[in-house]
N, C-alpha and C positions, 0 to 999 in steps of 0.2 A: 653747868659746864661739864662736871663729872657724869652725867646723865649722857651730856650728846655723847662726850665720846665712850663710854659704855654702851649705848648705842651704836656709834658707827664700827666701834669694833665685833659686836655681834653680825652687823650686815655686811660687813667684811668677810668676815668667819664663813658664814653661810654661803657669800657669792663663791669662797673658794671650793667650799663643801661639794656644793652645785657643782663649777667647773671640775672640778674632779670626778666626778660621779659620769659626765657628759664623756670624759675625755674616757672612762672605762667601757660605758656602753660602745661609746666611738669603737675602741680596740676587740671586743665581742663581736659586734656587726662585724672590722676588718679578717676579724678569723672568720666567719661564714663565711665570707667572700670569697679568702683566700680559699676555702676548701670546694667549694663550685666550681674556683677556675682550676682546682687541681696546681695552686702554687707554692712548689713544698720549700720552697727558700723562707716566704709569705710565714705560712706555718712552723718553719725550724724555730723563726726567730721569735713568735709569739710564747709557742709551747715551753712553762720549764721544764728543765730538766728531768725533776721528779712527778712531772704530768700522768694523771690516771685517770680514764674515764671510768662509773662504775656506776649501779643502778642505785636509787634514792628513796632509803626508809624500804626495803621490799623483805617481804620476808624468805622470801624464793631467788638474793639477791645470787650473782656470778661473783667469782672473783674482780677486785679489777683489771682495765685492762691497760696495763704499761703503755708508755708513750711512743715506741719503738712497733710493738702490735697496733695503736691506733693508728697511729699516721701512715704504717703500712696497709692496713685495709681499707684506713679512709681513702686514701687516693687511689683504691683501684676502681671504688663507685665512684656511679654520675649522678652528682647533688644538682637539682635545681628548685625552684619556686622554694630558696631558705630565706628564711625571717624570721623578725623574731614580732610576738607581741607580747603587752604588756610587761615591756620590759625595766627592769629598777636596778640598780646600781648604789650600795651603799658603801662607804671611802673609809677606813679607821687606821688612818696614817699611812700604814706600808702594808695593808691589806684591803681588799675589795672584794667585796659578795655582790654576785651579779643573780636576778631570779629573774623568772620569765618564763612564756609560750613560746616553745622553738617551733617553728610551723616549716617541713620540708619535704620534700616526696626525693628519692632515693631506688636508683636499679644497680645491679651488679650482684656478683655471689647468689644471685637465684630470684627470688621474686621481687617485682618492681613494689613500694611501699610508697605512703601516705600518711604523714603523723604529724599529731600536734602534740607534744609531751611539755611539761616542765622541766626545767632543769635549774640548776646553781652550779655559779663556775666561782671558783676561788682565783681571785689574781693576787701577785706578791708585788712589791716592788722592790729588785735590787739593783742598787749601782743607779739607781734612777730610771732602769726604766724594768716597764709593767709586764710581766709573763705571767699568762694561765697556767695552776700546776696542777686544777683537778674541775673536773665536771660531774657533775651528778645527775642523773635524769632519770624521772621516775619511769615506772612500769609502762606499758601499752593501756590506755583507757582501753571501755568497752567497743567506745568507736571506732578507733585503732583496729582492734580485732574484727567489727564488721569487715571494716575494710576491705581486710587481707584474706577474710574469708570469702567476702563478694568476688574479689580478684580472682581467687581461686577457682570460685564458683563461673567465674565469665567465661573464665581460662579455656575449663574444662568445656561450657557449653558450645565452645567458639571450635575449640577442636571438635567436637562430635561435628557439629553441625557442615564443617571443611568436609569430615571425613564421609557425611552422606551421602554429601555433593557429588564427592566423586565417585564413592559404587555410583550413585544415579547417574552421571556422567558416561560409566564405562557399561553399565548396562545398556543405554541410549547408542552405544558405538559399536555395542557387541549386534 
């Protein structure tokens, strides 16, 4: 008898583990979301107050960057195609570690981007309920940087190629 219920209190234990774990990644996704649709109410109430984005393990890292800097530059870009994969969620009472593959493309402040990065978000929980107070996301892979170099590379081909057009155009009409 001692057994079953050392037993069902372990499987107990664990569904709550689980449900907790669920309801953090739930709240992760809802911040993606919110910042796609640009809804900074969405975002007030997620972020705490001592919220810092900053780069993860780099040795070339930036300072970070306050939560009053992020969510003002975040919401002057257009986030779309965000997700996340592989994402894990682990619960240690009033604290949450969230890892994963953020997967988003991103224009605004100068060139349109592409990236799949890691990152780790710290969630707290106070008063009961759950706010993000720090993310971490590592450097730009190698891929990353094709990317942005292809981009640049289009950019430029795409402009010459407009600009031939037109001498040839205006030669054609002279």
């Amino acid at each position: 008898m001692k057994k079953l219920a050392a037993l069902t209190f372990v499987a107990c234990a664990c569904a709550m583990a689980q449900d907790a774990s669920q309801q953090i990644i739930a709240l992760d996704k809802q911040w993606m979301s919110a910042l796609a649709h640009k809804d900074a109410a969405t975002l007030e109430t997620l972020l705490a107050p001592e919220f810092t984005l900053a780069d993860l393990g780099s040795s070339t890292a930036r300072p970070p960057v306050p939560r009053a800097d992020w969510l003002r530059n975040a919401l002057t870009m257009n986030w779309s195609d965000l997700y996340f994969r592989e994402i894990h969620a682990t619960v240690f009472n009033d604290a949450a570690v969230v890892t994963g593959t953020l997967h988003f493309k991103m224009s605004g402040n100068g060139l349109p981007m592409v990236s799949d990065c890691s990152v780790m978000d710290l969630w707290v929980r106070r008063d009961g309920q759950w706010r993000v107070a720090m993310r971490r996301m590592a450097d730009y892979s190698v891929l990353d940087i094709i990317r942005i170099v292809s981009g640049i590379l289009i950019g430029i081909a795409t402009a010459g190629a407009i600009g031939l057009l037109v001498r040839l155009w205006r030669q054609r009409r002279a």
